[in-house]
C-alpha positions as MATLAB code, in Angstrom:
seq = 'XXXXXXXXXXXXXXXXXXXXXXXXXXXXXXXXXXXXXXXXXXXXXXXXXXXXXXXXXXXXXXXXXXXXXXXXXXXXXXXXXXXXXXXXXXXXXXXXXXXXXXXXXXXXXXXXXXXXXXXXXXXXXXXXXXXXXXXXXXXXXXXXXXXXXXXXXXXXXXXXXXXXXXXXXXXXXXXXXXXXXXXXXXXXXXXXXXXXXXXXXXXXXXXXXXXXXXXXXXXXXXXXXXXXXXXXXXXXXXXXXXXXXXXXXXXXXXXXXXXXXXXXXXXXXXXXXXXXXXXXXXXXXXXXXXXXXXXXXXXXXXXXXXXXXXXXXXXXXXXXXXXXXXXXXXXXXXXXXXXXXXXXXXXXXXXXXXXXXXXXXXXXXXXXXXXXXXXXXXXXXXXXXXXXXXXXXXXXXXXXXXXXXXXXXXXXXXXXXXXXXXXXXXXXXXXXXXXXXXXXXXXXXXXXXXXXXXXXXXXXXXXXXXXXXXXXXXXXXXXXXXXXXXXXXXXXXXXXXXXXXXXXXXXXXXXXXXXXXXXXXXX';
ca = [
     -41.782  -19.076   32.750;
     -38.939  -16.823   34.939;
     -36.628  -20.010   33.449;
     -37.741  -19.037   29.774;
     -37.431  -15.360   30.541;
     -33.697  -15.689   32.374;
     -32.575  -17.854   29.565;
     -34.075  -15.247   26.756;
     -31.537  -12.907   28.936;
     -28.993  -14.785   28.909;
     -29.241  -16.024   25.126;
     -29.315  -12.086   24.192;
     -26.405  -11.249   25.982;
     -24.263  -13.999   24.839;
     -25.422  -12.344   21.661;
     -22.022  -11.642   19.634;
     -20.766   -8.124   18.859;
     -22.868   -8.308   15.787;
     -25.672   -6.036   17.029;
     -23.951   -3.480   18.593;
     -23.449   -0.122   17.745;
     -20.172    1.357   18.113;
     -20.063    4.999   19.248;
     -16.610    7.262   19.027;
     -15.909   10.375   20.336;
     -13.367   12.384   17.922;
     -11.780   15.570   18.731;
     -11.755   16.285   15.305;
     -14.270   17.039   12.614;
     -13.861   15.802    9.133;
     -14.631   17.548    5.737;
     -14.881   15.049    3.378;
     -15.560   11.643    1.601;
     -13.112   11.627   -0.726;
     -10.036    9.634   -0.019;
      -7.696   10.965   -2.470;
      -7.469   14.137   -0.700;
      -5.223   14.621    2.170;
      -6.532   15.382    5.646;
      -5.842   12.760    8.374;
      -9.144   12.963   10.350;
     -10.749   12.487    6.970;
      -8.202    9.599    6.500;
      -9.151    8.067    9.684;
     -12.849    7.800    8.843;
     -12.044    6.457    5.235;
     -10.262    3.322    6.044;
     -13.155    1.921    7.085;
     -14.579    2.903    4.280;
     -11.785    2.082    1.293;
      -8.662   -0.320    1.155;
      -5.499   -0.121   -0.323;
      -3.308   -2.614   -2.174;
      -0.834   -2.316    1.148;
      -1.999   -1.970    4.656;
       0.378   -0.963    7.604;
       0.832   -2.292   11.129;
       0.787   -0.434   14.245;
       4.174    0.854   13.807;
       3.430    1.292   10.098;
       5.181   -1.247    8.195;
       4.075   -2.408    5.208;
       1.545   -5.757    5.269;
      -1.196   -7.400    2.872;
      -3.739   -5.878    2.041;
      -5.804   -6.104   -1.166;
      -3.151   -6.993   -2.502;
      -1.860  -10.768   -0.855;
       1.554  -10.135   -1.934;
       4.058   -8.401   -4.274;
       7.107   -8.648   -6.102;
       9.891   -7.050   -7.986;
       9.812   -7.963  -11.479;
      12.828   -5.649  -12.849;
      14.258   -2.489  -11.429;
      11.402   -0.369  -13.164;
       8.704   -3.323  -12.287;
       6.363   -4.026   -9.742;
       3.122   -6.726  -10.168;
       0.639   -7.077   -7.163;
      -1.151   -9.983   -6.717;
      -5.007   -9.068   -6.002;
      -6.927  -11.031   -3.404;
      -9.564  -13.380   -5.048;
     -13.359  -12.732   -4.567;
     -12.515   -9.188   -2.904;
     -16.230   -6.851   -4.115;
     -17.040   -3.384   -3.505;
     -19.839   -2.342   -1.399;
     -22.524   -2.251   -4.438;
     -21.271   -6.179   -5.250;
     -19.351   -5.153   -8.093;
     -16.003   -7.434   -8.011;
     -12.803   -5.556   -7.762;
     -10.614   -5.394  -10.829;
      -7.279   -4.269  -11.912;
      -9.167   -1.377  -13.722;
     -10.187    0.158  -10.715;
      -7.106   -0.095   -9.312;
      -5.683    1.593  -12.554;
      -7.924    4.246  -11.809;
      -7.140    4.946   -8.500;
      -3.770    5.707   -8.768;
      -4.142    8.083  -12.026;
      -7.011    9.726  -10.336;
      -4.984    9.631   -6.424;
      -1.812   11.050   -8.564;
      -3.737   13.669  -10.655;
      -5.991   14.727   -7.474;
      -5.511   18.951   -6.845;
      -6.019   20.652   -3.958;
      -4.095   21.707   -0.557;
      -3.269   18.269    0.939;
      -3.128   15.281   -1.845;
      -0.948   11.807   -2.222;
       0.732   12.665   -5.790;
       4.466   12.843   -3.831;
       3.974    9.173   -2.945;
       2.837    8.355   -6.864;
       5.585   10.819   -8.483;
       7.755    7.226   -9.124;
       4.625    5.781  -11.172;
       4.822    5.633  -14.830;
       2.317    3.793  -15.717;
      -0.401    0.688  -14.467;
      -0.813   -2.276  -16.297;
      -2.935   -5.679  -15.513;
      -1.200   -8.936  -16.909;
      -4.108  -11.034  -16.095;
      -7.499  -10.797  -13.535;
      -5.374  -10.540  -10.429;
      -2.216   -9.526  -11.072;
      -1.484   -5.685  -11.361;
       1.729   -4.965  -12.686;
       3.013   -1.079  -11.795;
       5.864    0.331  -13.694;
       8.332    3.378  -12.341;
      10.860    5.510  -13.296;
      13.440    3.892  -12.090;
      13.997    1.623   -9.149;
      11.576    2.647   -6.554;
      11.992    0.251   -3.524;
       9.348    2.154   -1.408;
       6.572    1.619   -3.709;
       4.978   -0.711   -1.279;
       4.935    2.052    1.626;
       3.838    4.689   -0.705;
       1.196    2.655   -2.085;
      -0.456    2.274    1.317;
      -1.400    6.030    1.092;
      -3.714    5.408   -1.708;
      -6.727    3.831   -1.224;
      -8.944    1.950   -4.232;
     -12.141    3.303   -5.276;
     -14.591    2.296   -7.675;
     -14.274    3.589  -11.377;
     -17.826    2.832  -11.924;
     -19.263    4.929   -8.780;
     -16.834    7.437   -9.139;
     -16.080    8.130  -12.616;
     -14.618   11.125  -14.333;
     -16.556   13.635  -12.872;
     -17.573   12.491   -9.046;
     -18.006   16.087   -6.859;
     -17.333   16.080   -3.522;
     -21.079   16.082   -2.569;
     -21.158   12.745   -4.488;
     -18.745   11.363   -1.900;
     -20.193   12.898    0.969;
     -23.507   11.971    0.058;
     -22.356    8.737   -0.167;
     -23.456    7.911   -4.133;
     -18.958    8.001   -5.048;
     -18.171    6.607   -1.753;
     -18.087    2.951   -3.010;
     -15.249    0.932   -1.284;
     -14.337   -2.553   -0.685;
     -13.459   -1.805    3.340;
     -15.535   -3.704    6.196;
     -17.890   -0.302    6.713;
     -19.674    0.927    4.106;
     -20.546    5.309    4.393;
     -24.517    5.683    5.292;
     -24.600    9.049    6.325;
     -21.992   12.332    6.851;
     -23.762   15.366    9.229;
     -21.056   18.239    8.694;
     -20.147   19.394   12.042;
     -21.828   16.210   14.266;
     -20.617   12.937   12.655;
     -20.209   10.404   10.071;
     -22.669    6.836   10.474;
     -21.081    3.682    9.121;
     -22.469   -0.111    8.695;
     -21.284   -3.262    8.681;
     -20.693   -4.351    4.655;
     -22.647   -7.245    3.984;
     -19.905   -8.654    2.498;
     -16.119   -8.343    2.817;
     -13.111  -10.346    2.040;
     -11.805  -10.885    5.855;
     -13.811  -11.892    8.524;
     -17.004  -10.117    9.574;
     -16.195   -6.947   12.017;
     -18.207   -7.201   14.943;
     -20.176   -3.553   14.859;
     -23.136   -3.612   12.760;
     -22.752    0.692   13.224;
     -19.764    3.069   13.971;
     -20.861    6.273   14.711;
     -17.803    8.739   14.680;
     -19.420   12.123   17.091;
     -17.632   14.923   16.781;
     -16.529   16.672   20.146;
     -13.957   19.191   19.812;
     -13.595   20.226   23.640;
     -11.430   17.443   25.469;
     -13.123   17.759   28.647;
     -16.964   17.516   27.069;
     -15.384   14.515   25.259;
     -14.129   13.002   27.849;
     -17.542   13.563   30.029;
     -19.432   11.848   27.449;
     -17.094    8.456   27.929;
     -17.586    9.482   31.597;
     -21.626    9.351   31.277;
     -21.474    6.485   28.669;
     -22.499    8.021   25.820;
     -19.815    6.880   23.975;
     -17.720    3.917   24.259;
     -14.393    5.206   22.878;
     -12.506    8.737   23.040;
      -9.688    9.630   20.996;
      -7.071   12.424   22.133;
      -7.081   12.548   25.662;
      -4.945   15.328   26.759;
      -2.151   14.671   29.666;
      -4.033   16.928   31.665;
      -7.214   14.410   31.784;
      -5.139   11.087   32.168;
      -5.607   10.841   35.655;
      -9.532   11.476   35.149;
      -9.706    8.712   32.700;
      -7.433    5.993   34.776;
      -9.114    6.690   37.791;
     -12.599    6.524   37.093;
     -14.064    2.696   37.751;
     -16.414    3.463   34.247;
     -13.618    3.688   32.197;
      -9.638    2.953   31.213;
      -6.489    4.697   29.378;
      -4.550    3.389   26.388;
      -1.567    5.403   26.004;
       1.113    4.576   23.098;
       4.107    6.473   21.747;
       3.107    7.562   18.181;
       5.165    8.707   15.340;
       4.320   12.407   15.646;
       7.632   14.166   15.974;
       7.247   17.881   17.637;
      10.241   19.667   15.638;
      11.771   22.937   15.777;
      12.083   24.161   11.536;
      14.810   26.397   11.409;
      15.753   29.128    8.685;
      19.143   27.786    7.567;
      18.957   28.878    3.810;
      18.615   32.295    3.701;
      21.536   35.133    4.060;
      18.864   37.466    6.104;
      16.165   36.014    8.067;
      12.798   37.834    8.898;
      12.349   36.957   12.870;
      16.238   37.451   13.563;
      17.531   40.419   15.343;
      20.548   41.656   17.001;
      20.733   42.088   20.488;
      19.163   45.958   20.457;
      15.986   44.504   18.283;
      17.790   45.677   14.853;
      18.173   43.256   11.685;
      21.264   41.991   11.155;
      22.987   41.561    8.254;
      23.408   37.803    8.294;
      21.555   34.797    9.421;
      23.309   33.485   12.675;
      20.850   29.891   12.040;
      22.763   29.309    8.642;
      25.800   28.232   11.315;
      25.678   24.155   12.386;
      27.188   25.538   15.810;
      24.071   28.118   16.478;
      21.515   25.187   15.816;
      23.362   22.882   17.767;
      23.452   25.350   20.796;
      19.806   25.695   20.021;
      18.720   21.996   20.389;
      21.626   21.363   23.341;
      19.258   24.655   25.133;
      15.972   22.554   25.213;
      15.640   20.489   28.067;
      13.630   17.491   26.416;
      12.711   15.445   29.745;
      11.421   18.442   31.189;
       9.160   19.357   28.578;
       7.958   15.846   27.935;
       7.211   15.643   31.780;
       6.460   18.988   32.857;
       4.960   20.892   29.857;
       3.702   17.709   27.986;
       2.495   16.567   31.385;
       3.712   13.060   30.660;
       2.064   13.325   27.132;
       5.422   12.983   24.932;
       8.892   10.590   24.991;
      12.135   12.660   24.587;
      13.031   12.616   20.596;
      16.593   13.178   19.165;
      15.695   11.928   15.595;
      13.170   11.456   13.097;
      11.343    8.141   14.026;
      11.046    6.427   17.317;
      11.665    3.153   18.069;
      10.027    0.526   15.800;
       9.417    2.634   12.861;
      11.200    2.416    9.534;
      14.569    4.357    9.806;
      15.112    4.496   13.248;
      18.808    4.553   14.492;
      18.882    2.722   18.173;
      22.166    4.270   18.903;
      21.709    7.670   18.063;
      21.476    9.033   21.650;
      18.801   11.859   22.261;
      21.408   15.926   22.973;
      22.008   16.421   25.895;
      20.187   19.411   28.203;
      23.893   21.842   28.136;
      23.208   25.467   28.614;
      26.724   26.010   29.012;
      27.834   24.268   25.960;
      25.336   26.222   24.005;
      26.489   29.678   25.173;
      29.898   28.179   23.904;
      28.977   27.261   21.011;
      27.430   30.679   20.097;
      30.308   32.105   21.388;
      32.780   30.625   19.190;
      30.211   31.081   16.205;
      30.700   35.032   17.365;
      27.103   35.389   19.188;
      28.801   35.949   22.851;
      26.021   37.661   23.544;
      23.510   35.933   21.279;
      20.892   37.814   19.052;
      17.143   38.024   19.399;
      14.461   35.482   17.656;
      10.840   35.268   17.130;
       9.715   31.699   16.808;
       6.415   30.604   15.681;
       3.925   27.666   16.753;
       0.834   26.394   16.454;
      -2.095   26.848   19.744;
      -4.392   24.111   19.286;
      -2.975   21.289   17.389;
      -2.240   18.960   20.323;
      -2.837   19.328   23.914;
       0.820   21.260   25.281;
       2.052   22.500   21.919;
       1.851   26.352   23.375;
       2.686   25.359   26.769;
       6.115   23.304   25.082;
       6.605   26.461   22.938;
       6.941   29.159   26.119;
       9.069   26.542   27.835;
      11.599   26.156   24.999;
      11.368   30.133   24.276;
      12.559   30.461   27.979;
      15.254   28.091   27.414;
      16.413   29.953   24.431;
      16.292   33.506   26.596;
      18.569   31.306   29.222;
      21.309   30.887   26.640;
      21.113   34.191   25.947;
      19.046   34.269   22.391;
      16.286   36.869   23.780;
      13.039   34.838   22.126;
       9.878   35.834   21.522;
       6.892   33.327   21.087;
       3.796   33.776   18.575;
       1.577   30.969   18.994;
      -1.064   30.589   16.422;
      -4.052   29.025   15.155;
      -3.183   26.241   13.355;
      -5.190   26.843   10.029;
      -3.195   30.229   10.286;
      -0.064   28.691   10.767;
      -0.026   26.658    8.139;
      -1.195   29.315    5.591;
       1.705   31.375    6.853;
       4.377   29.018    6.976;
       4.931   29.303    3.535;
       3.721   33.071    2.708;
       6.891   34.590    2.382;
       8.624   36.047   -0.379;
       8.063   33.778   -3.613;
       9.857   30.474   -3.073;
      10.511   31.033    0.805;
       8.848   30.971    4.159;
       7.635   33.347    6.008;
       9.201   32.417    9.883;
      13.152   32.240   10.680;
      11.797   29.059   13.310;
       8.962   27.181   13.956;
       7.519   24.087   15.796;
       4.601   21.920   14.774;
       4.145   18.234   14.268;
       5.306   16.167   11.586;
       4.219   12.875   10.575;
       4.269   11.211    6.828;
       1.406    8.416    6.375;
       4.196    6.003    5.084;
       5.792    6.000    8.490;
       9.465    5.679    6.353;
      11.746    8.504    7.991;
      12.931    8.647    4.467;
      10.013    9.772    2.629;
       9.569   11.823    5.618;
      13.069   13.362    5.277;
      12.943   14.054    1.570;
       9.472   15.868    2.275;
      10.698   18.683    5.087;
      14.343   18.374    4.912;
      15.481   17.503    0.981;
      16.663   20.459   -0.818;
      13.013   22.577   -2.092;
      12.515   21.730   -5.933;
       8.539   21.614   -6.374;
       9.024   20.013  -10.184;
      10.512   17.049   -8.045;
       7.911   16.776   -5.504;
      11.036   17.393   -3.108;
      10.854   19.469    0.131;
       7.340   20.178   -0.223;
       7.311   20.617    3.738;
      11.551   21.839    4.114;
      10.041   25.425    5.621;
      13.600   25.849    7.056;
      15.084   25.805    3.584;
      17.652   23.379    4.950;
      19.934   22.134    1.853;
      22.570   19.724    1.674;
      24.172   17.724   -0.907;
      25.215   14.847    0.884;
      21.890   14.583    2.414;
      19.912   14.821   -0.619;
      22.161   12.256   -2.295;
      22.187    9.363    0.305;
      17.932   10.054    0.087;
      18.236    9.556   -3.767;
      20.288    6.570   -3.327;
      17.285    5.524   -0.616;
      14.791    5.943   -3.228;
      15.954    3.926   -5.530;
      18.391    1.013   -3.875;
      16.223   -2.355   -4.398;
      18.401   -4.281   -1.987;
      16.673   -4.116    1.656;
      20.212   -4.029    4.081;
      21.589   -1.866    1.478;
      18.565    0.880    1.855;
      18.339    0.446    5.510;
      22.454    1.650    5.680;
      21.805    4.395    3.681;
      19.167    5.361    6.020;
      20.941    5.072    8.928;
      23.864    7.249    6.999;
      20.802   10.039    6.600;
      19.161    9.983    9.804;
      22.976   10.570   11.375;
      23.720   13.125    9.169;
      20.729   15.008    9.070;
      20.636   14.940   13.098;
      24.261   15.820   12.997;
      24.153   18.797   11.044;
      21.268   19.889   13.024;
      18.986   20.260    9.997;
      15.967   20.231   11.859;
      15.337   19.758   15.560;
      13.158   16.998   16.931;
      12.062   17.689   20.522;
       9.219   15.246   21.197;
       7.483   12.129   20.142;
       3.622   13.506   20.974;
       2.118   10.239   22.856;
      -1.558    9.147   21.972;
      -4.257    8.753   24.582;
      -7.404    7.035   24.084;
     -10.100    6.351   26.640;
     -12.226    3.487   26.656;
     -15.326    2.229   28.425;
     -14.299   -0.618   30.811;
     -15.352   -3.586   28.754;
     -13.198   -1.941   25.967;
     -10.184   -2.834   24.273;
      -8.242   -0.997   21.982;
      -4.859   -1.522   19.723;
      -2.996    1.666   19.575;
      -1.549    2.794   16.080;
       1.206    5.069   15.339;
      -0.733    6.910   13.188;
      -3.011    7.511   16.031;
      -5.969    7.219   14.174;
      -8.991    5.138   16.100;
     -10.154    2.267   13.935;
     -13.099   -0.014   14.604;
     -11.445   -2.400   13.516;
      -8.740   -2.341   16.596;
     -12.024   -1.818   18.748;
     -13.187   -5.304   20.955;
     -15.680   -5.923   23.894;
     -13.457   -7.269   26.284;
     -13.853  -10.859   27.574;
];
């Protein structure tokens, strides 16, 4: 009988993954269901949930997804090829029709955060035969692929015309192809997925993800600690050594492609925040002057703040993608800390003895961001720009960045994170540094105003230059002049931390969202 027992024992724990519940601890808390609106802890949840045509890799380059492959048909013409016997989570087969409707409804979606700059190149979706959809443009539009990868494929059935966002939430609209289908969405505690009972790849090991919402780092990082969850996401610098240390648990760290920048007010004649050395306006905008910005980004002492500030939490950045990721230039050395240069420079741009600044940041949206915003207002104060610092809320932030006077911003410089979900440091460029023009989807994000012809033509040619080495010049030609002009300034790569129970493994992703499907029980 004990033989019986000890090999029932052994027989269920040689059970495979199959029966286990997944449990993650996420520092953020999502809204919503619907995956044509734009929030990334919402977007996190969802692609377990839906697919698109084109997935990404860790560093986000485009792969297969439901679509096996792709191909240029004319400079206006794209076809996907579908992959066969793919179904949605009600059993209903996916067609080109649904994915017809996903990308009218993705590109007519309203609201505060949607995908319809990634779709403004579509003209029109066509299906040639049962697999094949064939997507025409307005012109050559080489990063279709990338773009595409932001939209994910629902169900034209489920959803329909009319689909509310209780329908999603409730889970009667949330009808996707993805390895998890949505069971249950508690606003404020967490969101309970299953195991599809059929998908096109093979089956994920979790019969149930349960995403727990757990907003305070050190409660979420006490639950790992006491096993009541198995994975953590955001684990601030501060709590790496907790984490590493602890025998019940490990750390998975991994550059992502969040770039910490500083925006600056470079298209105005007057800014708001600037002063003059006795506190009064002055009568021109010193930031408008390439030599003031570059004395501002030679002020900031990047391996300190990554270290010290960050607390290890961030690499040094000195342009717009880090190593890896689409458009980064391998040569383009990170500025140099030079407080003397920089009183130079404003100096000879007739600052000797600089002018005052108020720069704004956000409080909460990553562990360090106010801590990284005192340091580099003290470095500013050291070159002799007297700077104060507003740190904010970042729901308040973000309303304000744009409140000013119609068609402007409301701060003369601010920092926050930056991040497009194509991970192309083109797309990302024409969103916060191509010249503002709303009826072109351009500069949606460009809360500096920065303008520039050259600029804005190389990321025109980008858009629409077919040939790959030809694109990735161009590129390079963009990143160096954008970084040489000092139309923005990149301080930080924000690092992602994850903690993991011990017989855990995780794959990091740039995007540093947490996927279940990156999620193992270590052998």
């Amino acid at each position: 009988m004990k033989r019986l027992i000890l090999a029932a024992l052994v027989a269920l724990a040689a059970l495979p993954a199959a029966a286990q519940t997944l449990r993650i601890g996420m520092k953020a808390t999502i809204d919503g269901s619907d995956p044509h609106q734009s929030y990334s802890p919402n977007r996190n949840v969802q692609m377990h949930v839906y697919e698109s045509l084109v997935f990404q890799d860790a560093t986000m380059h485009a792969v297969p997804g439901l679509a096996e492959s792709w191909r240029v048909v004319d400079d206006n013409t794209w076809d996907f090829r579908l992959r066969e016997g793919v179904t949605f989570h009600d059993g209903s087969p996916l067609t080109v029709a649904d994915v017809a409707f996903s990308i009218r409804r993705a590109a007519d979606a309203r609201g505060l955060r949607t995908y319809s700059a990634q779709l403004r190149a579509v003209a029109g979706v066509e299906e040639v035969d049962a697999r094949t959809v064939r997507i025409r443009t307005n012109g050559p539009s080489p990063l279709l692929p990338n773009n595409l990868a932001s939209v994910m494929i629902v169900s034209a059935a489920a959803v329909g015309p009319n689909a509310t966002e209780d329908d999603f939430n409730g889970g009667r609209a949330a009808v996707g192809t993805g390895p998890y289908r949505w069971v249950r969405y508690s606003p404020g505690q967490d969101v309970t997925l299953e195991r599809a009972a059929r998908h096109w790849a093979p089956p994920e090991p979790w019969q149930r993800v349960v995403f727990r919402f757990i907003p305070n780092d050190s409660a979420r990082v006490s639950a790992l600690l006491a096993g009541d969850v198995d994975v953590v996401d955001a684990v601030p610098p501060a709590l790496y050594g907790r984490v590493r240390t602890d025998s019940r648990s490990r750390l998975v760290t991994d550059t992502s492609g969040f770039n910490f920048y500083i925006y600056i007010d470079s298209g105005r004649d007057r800014s708001p925040f600037v002063t003059g050395v006795d506190g009064q306006p002055l009568d021109r905008n010193p930031l408008k002057d390439p030599r003031v910005r570059q004395a501002l980004s030679i002020a900031i002492n990047r391996v300190a703040l990554a270290e010290r500030a960050m607390e290890g939490g961030a690499e040094p950045a000195g342009q717009i993608a880090p190593p890896g990721y689409i458009g980064n230039v391998p040569d383009l050395a990170i500025p140099r800390y030079d407080p003397a240069r920089a009183r130079a420079l404003l100096a000879e741009a007739g600052y000797p003895q600089g002018f005052g600044l108020t720069i704004h940041c956000t409080g909460d949206r990553f562990a360090g961001d106010a801590r990284s915003c005192q340091a580099i207002g003290q470095m500013f104060t050291a070159i002799g720009i007297k700077t104060e610092v507003e740190t904010l809320p970042s729901a308040i932030f973000f309303r304000r960045a744009n409140r000013g006077p119609p068609g402007e911003p409301e701060f003369s410089a601010s920092l926050s994170m930056f991040f497009t979900t194509t991970g192309v440091a083109p797309e990302g460029m024409s969103t916060i540094l191509r010249t503002w023009n709303p009826a072109l989807n351009h500069g949606a994000s460009n809360r500096g105003r920065y303008s520039d012809a050259l600029l804005d033509r190389l990321l025109g040619e980008i858009e629409t230059t077919l040939d790959d080495s030809r694109r990735e010049a161009l590129t390079e030609q963009a990143v160096r002049r954008a970084m040489e002009d000092v139309a923005i300034i990149p301080v930080f790569f924000v690092r992602s931390a994850w903690g993991t129970a011990r017989n855990i493994t995780l794959t990091p992703r740039g995007d540093q969202y947490t996927m279940a499907t990156g999620i193992r029980v270590a052998r």
